[in-house]
N, C-alpha and C positions, 0 to 999 in steps of 0.2 A: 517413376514420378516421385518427386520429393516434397510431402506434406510440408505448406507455410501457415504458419497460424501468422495473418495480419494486423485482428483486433481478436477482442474477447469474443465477437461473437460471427466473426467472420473470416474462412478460411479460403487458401488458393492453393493450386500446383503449379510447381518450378519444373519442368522435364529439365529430366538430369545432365540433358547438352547445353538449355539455356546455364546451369550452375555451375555447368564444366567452361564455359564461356567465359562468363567471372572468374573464374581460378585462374584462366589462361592468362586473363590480361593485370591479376596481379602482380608484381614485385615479390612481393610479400606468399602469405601460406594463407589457403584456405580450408580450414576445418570444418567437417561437416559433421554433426552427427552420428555417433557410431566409431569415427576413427580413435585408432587409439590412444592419441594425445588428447581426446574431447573431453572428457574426465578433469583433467590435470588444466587444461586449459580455462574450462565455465567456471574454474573452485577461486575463489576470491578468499581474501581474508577474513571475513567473517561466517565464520560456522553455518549461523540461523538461514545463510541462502544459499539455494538449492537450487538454480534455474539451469530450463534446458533450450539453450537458443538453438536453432536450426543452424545456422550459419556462424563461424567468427573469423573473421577477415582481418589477419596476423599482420599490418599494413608492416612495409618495408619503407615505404617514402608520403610524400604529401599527395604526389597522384595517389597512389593504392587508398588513398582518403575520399579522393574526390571519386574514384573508378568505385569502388562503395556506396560513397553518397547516390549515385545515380543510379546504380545495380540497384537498390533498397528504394529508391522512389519508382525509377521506371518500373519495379515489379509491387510497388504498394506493399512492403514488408516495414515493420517495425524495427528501431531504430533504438542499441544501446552504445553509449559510446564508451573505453576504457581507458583510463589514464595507467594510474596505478595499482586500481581495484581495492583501494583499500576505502572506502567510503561505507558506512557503517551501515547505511539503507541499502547496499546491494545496485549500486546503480550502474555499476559496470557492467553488469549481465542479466540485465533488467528485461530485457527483449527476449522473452521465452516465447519460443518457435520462431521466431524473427532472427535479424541481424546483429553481433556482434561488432562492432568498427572495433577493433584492441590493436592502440596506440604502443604497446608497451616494448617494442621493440625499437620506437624512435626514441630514445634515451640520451643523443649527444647533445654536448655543454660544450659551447665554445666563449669563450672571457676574454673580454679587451682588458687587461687590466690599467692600460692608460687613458682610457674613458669612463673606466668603473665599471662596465655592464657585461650583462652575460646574457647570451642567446641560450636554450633548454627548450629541446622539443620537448610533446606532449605527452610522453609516456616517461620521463625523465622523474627520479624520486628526490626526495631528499638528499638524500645521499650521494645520488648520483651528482647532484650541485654543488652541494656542500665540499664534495672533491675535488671537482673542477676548482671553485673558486678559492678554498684556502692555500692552493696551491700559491695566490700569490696574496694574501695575508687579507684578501676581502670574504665577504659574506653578505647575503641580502636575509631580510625575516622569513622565516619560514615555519612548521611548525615543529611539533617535539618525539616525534617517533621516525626513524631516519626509513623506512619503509612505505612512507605513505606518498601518493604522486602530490606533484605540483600543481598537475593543474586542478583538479579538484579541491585542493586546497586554498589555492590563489583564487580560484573562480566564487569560493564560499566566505574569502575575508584574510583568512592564514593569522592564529593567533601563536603566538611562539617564545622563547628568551630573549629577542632583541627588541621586542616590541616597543617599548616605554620610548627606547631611545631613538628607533630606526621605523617605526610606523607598522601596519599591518603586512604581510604579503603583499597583500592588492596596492596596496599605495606606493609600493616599490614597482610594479608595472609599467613601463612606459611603451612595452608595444606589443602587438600579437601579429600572429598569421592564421588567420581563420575560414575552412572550409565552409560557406554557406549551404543551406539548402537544396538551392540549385546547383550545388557543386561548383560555385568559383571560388577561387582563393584570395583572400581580401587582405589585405593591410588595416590594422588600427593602431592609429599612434597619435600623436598632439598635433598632427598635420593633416592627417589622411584619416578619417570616419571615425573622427573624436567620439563622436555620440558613443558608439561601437565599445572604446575603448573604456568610456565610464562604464557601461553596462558589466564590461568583464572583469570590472575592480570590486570584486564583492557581489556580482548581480547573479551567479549560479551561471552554470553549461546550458543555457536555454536557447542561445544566437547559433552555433555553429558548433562545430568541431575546431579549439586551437591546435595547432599542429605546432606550433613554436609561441614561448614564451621569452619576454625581454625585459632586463630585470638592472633596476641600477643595485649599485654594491656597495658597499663601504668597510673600512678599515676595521675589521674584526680578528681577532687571535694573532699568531696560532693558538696562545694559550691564554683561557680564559679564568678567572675566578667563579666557580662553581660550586653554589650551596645547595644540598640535598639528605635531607638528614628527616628520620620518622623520631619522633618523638612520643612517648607515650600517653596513649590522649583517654587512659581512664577515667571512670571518677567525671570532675569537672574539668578535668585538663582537656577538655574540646572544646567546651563552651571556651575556656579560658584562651585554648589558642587561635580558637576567630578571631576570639576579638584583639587579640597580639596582633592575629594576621592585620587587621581590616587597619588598624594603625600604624601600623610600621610601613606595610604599601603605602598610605595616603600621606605619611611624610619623606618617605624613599626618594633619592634622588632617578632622574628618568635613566641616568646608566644600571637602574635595576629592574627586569622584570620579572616577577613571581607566580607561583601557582600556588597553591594551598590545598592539601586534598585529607579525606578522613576516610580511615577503612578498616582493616583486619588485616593482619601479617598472612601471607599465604602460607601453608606450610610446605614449602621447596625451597630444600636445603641449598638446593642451589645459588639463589639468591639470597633468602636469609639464615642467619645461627638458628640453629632449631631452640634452643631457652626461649626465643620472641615469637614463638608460631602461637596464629591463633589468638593473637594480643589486640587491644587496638592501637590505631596509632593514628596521628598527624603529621601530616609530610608536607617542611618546609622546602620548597622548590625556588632556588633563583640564580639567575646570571647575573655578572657582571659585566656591561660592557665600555670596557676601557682597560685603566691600568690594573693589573690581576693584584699585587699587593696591598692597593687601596680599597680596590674591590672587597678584601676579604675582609679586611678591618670595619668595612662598614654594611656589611651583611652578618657580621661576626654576632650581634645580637638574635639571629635565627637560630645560630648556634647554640645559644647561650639559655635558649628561652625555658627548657625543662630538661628532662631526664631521658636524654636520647634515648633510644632501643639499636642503633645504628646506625652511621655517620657516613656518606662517601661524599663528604663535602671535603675539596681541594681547590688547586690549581690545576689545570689539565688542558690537554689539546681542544677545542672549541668542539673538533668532529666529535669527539669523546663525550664531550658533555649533549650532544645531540644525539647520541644515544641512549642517553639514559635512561626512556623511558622503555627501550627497545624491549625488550625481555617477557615485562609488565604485559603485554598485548600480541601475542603469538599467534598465529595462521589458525586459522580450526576454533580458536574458544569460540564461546555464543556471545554475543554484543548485540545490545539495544544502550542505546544512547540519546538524551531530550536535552534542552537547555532553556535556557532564560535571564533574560538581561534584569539585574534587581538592581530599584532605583535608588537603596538603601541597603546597609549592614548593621544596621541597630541590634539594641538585644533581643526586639521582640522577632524579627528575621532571624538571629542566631537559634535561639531556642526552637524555632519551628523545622530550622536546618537541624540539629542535634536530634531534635524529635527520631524523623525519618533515617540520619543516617544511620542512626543505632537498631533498625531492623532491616539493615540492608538483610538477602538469605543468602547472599554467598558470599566467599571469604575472599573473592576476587572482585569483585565492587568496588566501589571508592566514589566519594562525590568531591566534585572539584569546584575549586573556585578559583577565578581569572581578574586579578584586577586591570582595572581600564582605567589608564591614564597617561601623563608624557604625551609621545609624539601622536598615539592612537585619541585622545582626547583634541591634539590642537591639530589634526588633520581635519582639512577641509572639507568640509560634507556635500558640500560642490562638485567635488572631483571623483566623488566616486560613484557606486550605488549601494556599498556599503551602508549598512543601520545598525549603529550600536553604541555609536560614540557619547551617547547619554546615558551608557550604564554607569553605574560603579562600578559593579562586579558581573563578570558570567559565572552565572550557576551553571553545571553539568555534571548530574548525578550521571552514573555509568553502572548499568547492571551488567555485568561478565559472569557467565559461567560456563559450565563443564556440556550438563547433561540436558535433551531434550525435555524430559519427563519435568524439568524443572523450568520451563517455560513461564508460567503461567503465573507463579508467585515471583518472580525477577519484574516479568515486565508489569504486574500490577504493583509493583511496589516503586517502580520509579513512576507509571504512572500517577500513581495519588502524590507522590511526592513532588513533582511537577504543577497537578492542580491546587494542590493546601500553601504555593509558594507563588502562584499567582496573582495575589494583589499585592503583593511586594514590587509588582514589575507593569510598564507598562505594555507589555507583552508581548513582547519584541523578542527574536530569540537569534541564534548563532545558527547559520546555513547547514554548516561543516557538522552538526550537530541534532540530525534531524526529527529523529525517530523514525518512521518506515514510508515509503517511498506512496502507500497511499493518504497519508495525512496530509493532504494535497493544499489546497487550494488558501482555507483557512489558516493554514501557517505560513504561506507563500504572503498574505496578506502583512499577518503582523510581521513575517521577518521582516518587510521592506518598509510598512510604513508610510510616508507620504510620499516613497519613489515607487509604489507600486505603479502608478500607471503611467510615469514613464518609463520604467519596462517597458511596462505593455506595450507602450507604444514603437518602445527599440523592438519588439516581437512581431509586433505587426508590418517591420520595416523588412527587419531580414529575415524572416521564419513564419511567412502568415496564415500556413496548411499546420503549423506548429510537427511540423513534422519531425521535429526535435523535440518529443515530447517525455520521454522516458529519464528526466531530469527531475530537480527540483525546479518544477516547471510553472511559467508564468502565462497562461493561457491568449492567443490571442484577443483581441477585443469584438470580433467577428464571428 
């Protein structure tokens, strides 16, 4: 008999013909438990989780989705679904004693490039697009670490280099294929269960399982103008390079989108001269998108702004500059991750940001900052269920570290740093950025703002046992 833990406080038995039953009619691989891939398979990229699902169901096609969805209801087991597995709260193997659904082996990208759009099933990465499509000189927004999946990304907003000029992820969405509940597979698109379709521009994994994502594209690289350069942010040269940042973004043209982050040089030789270890610095982050020697000329004041520590600012292949953050955020470190939309960058916000970043405790930390503007500001709020377009800036402190013992000062320090930057903001924060997977309900609230309830009420429509719940999850209204 094979022990299912279904809820926290109530458990069942699978006899091990009904689980061989399910094996038989997937496509796909199922792992149980004990096998010797189960290890290697439940490990996600962040460190801090450690779950152990009963089951993971390795799907091969869109049936071995729906043959799951049914297996997991008709037996009332708990429900995680995996894109990528790179999502910071662990939600790809959320379902400890439960189900497993891991998408990560439907990964094909197919591109019209004379219509602009590209199909990308639901385990498909960054990268894995990103391939596809420069192949014929497009690209859609996506975000900045070429490891992370799409759809959890698309489903939470997708903040990225293109953005200014090309809109969020979600806003480049024009259709999906979605496993319901009851296991059917649905169409959403501007014709067929629009509602559907807003919900999945920004409203989180809470409807279904997508199994394919549809993406329009637009005329990007191969090579782009890419600014990336730490600067020395001693002394007052942090306060001093907010407030460069918070200016230069809000007169930027929309072919620029930026990041700003502050932190400590790591000491790996690898990536940095060992002279700058240990240093702090501020890292001007931005793309160009367009012509790459106009680009440079007019981001050339990022460059110019102080006294580098190290420079990989160029012209480069677009894929290349989508890597860049790759390195930065490695399989295994520890990540906790908050955010928050501020409705302002003044100096009395700078100095409360300076405060905190200067006791980050580890030297792998960094706090970020996203300005929001261009096409993310004049996108429709109509169209999506996306909430943020009233920022200025997203803040997202990021504690990374090494070791477990070190728990406990990382996340109380992004913690507080979090609440003493609160009435900056109306309290809205970024999906894709959540903190941990029970900080439920309450941030589910303000991420959405005045579309929470209708979610809810798209929850109620396709998902009303919320049997989809191991998400950042929007509760039915029942």
């Amino acid at each position: 008999m094979l022990k299912i833990q279904t809820t926290p406080i109530l458990e069942s038995y699978l006899n091990e013909q009904t689980v061989q039953n399910f094996a038989d009619q997937l496509q796909g691989e199922l792992i149980r438990a004990g096998d010797a891939n189960y290890d290697e398979t439940r490990a996600v990229w962040n460190g801090m989780i450690d779950r152990y699902p009963a089951l993971i169901a390795r799907c091969a096609s869109v049936e071995d989705a729906v043959t799951a969805v049914n297996f997991a209801r008709e037996n009332n087991l708990r429900v995680a679904v995996r894109g990528g597995g790179h999502n910071v709260a662990g939600l790809a193997v959320a379902a400890d004693g439960g189900l497993v659904i891991d998408l990560s082996q439907l990964n094909n990208v197919v591109v019209d490039a004379d219509a602009r759009t590209a199909r990308a099933q639901g385990g498909a990465t960054i990268g894995d697009l990103d391939a596809a499509t420069q192949a014929y000189g497009l690209a859609t927004p996506m975000g900045v670490v070429s490891a992370t999946g799409i759809a959890g990304l698309t489903l939470g907003g997708g903040f990225g280099w293109l953005r200014n000029k090309y809109g969020l992820s979600c806003d480049n969405l024009i259709g999906a294929q979605v496993v319901t509940a009851d296991g059917r597979i649905v169409t959403a698109n501007e014709y067929e269960n629009s509602d559907l379709l807003w919900g999945l521009r920004g409203g989180g994994g809470n409807f279904g399982i997508v199994t394919e994502f549809e993406y329009q594209l637009h005329p990007v690289g191969p090579e782009v103008a890419f600014t990336f350069i730490l600067h020395d942010a001693s002394g007052d040269n942090l306060k001093r390079a907010i407030q460069f940042y918070r200016d230069y973004s809000s007169q930027a043209p929309d072919e620029i989108s930026t990041i700003m982050a502050s932190g400590i040089v790591p000491p790996e030789p690898e990536l940095f001269p060992e002279p700058i270890h240990n240093k702090p610095f501020v890292l001007f982050g931005a793309m160009f998108a367009g012509d790459a020697a106009a680009g440079q000329r007019i981001m050339k004041p990022l460059v110019d702004f102080g006294e580098p520590l190290v420079d990989f600012s160029g012209i480069m292949p677009y894929i290349e500059a989508q890597k860049a953050f790759d390195a930065d955020y490695p399989d295994g470190l520890r990540y906790y991750w908050k955010s928050l939309n501020l409705s302002r960058l003044d100096d009395e916000v700078i100095d409360r940001f300076v405060k905190h970043a200067r006791r980050q405790p580890s030297v792998f930390s960094t706090v970020d900052l996203w300005h929001v503007g261009g096409a993310v500001k004049r996108g429709r709020d109509s169209e999506s269920a996306f909430h943020g377009r009233q920022a200025a800036f997203l803040l997202s402190p990021e504690a990374n570290w090494e070791h477990p013992e070190d728990d406990e000062a990382n996340l109380t320090w992004l913690r507080e740093f979090i609440a003493d930057m609160e009435e900056f903001s109306d309290g809205s924060r970024y999906l894709n950025f959540p903190g941990f997977l029970e900080e439920g309900d309450e941030m589910m609230r303000a991420a959405f703002g005045d579309k929470y309830h209708r979610l809810q009420a798209l929850k109620d429509q396709y998902d009303p046992t919320n049997f989809f719940s191991l998400n950042q999850n929007i509760k039915p209204s029942h």
